[in-house]
C-alpha positions as CSV (number, residue, x, y, z in Angstrom):
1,X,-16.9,11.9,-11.6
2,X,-13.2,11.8,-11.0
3,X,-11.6,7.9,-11.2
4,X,-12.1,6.0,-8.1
5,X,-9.3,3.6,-7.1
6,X,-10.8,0.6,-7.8
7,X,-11.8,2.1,-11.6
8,X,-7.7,1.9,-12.1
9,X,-7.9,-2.0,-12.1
10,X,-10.4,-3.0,-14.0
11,X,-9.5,-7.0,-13.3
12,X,-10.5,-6.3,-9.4
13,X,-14.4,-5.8,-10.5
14,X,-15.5,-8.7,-8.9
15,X,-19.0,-9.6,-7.1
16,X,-18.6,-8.0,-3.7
17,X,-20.3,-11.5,-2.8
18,X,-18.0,-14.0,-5.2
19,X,-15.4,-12.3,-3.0
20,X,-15.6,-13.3,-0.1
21,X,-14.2,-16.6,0.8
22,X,-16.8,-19.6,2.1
23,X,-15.2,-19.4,5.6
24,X,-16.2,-15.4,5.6
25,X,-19.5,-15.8,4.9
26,X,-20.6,-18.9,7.1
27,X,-19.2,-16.2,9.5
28,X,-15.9,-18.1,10.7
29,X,-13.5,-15.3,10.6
30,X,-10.9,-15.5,8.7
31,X,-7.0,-15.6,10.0
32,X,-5.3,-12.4,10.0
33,X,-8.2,-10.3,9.3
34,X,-9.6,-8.7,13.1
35,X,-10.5,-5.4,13.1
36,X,-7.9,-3.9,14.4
37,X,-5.7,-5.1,11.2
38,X,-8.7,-3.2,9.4
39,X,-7.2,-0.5,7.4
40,X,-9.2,3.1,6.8
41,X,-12.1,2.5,4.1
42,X,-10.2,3.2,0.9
43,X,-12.1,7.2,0.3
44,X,-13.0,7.0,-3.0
45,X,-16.8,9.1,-2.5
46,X,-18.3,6.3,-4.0
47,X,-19.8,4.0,-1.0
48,X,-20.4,0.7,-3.5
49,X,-17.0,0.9,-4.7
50,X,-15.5,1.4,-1.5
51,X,-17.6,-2.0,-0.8
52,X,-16.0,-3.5,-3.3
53,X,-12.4,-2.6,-2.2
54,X,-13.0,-4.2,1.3
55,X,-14.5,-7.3,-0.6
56,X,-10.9,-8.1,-2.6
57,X,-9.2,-6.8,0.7
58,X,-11.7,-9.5,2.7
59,X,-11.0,-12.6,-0.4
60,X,-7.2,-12.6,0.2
61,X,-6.1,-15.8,2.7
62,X,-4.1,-13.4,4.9
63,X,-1.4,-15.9,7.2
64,X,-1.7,-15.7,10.9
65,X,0.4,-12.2,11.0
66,X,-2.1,-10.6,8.0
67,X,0.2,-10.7,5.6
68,X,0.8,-12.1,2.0
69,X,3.5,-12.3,-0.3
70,X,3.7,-9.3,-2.7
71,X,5.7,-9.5,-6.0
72,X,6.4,-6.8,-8.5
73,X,6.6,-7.3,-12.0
74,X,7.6,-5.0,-14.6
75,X,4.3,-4.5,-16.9
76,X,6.4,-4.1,-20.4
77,X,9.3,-6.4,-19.9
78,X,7.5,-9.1,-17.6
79,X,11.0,-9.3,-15.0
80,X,10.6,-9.8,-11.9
81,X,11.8,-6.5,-9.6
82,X,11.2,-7.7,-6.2
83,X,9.1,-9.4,-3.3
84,X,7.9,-8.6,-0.1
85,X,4.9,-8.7,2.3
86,X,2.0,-6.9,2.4
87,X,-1.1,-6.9,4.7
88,X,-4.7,-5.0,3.9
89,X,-3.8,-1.7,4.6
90,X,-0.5,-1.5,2.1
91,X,-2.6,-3.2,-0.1
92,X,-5.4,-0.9,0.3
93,X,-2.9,1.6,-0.1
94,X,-1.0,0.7,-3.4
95,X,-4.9,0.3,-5.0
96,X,-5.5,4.4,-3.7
97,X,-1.9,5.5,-5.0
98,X,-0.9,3.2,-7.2
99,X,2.7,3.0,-5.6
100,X,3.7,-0.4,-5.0
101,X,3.7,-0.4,-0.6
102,X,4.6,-3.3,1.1
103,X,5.0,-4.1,4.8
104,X,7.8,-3.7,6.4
105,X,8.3,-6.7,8.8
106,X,11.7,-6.1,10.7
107,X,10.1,-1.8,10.9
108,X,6.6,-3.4,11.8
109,X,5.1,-0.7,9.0
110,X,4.4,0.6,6.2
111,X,7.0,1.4,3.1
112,X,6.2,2.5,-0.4
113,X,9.2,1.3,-2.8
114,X,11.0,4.3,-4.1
115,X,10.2,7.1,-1.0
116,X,13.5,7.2,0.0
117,X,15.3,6.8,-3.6
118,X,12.7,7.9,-5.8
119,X,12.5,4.4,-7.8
120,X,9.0,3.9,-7.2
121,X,7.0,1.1,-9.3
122,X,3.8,2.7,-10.9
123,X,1.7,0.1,-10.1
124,X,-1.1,-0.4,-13.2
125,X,-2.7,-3.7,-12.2
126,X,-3.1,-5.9,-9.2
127,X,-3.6,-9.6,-9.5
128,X,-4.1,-12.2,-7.1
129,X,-3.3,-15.9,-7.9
130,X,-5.8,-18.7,-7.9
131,X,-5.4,-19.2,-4.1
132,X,-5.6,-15.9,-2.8
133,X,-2.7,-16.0,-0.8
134,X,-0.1,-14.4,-2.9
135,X,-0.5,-11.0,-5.0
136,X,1.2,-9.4,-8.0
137,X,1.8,-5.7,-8.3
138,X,2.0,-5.5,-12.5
139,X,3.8,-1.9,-12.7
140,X,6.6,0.2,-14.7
141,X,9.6,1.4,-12.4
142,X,10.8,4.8,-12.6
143,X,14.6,3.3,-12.4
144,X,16.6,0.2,-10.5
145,X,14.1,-1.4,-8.0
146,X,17.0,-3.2,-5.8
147,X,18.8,-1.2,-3.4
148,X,22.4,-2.7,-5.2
149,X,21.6,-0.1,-8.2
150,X,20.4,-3.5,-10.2
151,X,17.0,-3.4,-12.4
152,X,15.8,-6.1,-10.5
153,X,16.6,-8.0,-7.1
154,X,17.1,-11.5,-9.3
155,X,20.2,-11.4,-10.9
156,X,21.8,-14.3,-9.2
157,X,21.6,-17.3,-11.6
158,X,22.1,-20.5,-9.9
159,X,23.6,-22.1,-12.6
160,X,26.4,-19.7,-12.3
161,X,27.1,-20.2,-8.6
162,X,27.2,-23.9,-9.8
163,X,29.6,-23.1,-12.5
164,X,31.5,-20.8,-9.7
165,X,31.0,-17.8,-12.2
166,X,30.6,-14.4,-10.6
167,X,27.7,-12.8,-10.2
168,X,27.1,-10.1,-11.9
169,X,24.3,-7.2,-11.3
170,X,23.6,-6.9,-14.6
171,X,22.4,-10.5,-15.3
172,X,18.9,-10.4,-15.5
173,X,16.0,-13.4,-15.4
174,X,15.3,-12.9,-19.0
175,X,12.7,-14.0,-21.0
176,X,13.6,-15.4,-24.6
177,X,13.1,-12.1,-25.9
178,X,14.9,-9.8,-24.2
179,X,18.1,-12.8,-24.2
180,X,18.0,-11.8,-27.5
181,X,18.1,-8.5,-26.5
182,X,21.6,-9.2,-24.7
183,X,23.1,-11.2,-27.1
184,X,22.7,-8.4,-29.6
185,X,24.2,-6.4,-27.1
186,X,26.8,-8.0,-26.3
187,X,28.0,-9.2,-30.3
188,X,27.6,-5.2,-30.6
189,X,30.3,-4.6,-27.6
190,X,32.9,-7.3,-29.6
191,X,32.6,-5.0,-32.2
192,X,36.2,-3.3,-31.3
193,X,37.7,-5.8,-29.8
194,X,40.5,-7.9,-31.5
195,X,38.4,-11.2,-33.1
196,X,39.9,-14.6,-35.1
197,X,38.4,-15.7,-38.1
198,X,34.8,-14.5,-39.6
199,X,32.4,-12.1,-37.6
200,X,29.2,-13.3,-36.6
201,X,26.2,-12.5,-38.7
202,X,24.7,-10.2,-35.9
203,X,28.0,-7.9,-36.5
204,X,27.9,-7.9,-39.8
205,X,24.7,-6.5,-39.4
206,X,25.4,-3.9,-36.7
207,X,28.3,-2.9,-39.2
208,X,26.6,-2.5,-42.5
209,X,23.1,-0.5,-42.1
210,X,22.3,-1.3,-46.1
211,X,22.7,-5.1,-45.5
212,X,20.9,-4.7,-42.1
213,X,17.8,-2.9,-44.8
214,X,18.2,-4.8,-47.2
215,X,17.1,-8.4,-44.7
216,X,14.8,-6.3,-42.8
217,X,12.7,-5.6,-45.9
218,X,13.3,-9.3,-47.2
219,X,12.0,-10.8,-43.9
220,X,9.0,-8.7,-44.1
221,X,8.3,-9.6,-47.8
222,X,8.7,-13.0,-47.0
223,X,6.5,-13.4,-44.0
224,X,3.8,-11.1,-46.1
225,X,4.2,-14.1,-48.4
226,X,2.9,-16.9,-46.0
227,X,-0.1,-15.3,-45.8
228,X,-0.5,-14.6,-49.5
229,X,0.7,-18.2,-50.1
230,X,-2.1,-19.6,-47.6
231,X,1.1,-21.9,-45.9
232,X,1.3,-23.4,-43.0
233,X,1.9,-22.2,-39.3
234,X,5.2,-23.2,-38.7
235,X,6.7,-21.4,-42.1
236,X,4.7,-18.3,-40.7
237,X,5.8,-18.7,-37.6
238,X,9.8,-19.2,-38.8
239,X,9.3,-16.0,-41.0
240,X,8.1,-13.9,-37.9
241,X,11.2,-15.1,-35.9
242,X,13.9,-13.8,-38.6
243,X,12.1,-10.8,-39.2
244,X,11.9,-10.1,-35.4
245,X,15.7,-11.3,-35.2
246,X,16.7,-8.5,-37.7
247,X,14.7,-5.7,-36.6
248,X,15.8,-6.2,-33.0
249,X,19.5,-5.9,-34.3
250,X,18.1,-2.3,-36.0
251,X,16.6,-1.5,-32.5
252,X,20.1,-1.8,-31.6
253,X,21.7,0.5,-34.2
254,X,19.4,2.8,-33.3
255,X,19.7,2.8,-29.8
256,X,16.4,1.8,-28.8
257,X,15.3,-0.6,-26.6
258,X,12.5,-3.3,-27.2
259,X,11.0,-2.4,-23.7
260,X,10.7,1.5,-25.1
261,X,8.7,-0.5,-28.3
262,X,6.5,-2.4,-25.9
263,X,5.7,0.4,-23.4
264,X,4.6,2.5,-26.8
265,X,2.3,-0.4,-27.5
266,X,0.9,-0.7,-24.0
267,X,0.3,3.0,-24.5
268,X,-2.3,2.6,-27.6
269,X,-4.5,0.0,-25.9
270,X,-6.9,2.9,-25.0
271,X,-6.6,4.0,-28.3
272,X,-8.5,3.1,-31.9
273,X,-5.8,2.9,-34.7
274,X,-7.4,5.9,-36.0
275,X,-6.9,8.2,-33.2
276,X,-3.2,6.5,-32.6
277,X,-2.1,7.8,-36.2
278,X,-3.4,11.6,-36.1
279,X,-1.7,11.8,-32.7
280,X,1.4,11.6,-34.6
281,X,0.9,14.9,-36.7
282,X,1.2,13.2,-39.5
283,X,-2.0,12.8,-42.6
284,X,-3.7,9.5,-41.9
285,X,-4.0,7.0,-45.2
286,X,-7.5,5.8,-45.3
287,X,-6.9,1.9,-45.6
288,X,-9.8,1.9,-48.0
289,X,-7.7,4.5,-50.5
């Protein structure tokens, strides 16, 4: 039976019953959802599931115009792309195509993020927060997401308006990893540029692959050795942090991004190890040998 549209997000399986808020089933009607804000049943050929569809569509606290905030997030690197609105039928609608859509307030419709530029956001999971009044689309964009050519719409940091630095579109609401990330990136762009004194370690590194092996391997030895050694959390959990520090600076000698590693990861979660390794073409070592 081909996938329905509530099969593609497993996390909105919910009791078509638990769904429905108290006010719904005492049969007080809840705000923003009359009939004629009712979108088309979601077809899916599969009557329960469409059921179920209209259940998460009914549980979401709509305000008095039927809408709720939307947000998209990118599923590998967790940033924030962009918010909006949307009201049961672009909701209904992003579950069926899995395109982020929104409502348009100021066009009083529909939009799909990406029809006119071709950026869309491949939405693979929906969640709503604990109130039902807000929603996440958790998705991987096929380029910028905001309309200035930026990867995201926040790149305004309000410490640097404070500090009456310039904005600048490629500042991004990092998390502590992919800081890192930038800071790699940027020691790798002093490279050629006229320096006092001692480089960094981090361009040391960029500049000299055999030390950069050399620390990767040793981190990795070492943070094998907490486990061997039985120590404590916090030395395992220093170890992991130089050993991640190191191989991110390799990611950057080699041109490749840690979203690229993360989205390769988020790609095996359907798959047993097994199967993972003889998709690579390559003999698989049986652990045991």
């Amino acid at each position: 039976m081909a996938a329905t549209p509530l099969a593609r997000f497993s996390s909105l399986r919910i009791s078509q019953y638990d769904a429905i808020p108290s006010k719904r089933r005492s049969g007080i009607p809840i705000s923003g959802c009359s009939s004629q804000l009712r979108p088309p049943r979601v077809v899916s050929g599969d009557l329960r599931l469409d059921s179920k569809v209209d259940a998460v569509l009914d549980s979401v606290k709509w305000d008095d115009k039927g809408l709720a905030v939307a947000i998209a997030q990118n599923v590998d690197t967790g940033a924030i792309l962009m918010q909006g609105f949307t009201n049961r039928e672009a909701l209904a609608t992003t579950i069926s195509s899995r395109k982020a859509t929104f409502y348009s307030r100021s066009r009083s419709s529909l939009w799909t993020k990406g029809e006119t530029s071709m950026n869309f956001i491949n939405v693979h999971d929906i969640f709503l927060d604990c109130d039902r009044d807000s929603i996440i689309y958790l998705g991987k964009p096929d380029g910028p997401t905001c309309h200035t050519g930026s990867e995201t719409c926040y790149y305004s940091s309000v410490n640097d308006l404070l500090g009456d630095i310039q904005t600048n579109k490629d500042r991004l609401a990092s998390t502590t990893l992919y800081s890192l990330e930038t800071t790699i990136s940027q020691r790798k762009d002093e490279i050629d540029t006229a320096q006092d004194g001692k480089p960094s370690w981090t361009k040391r590194l960029l500049v000299d692959k055999e030390l950069l092996s050399s620390k990767v391997r040793e981190e990795a030895g070492e943070l094998v050795q907490t486990l061997l050694e039985n120590e404590d959390k916090s030395r395992t959990t220093s170890e992991m942090a130089d050993l991640l520090y190191h191989a991110m600076v390799l990611l950057k000698v080699k041109d490749v991004k840690i979203e690229e590693v993360l989205e390769v990861l988020r790609k095996r979660f359907s798959q047993s190890g097994i199967e993972e390794k003889s998709s690579r073409g390559r003999p698989y070592a049986n652990p045991s040998s």
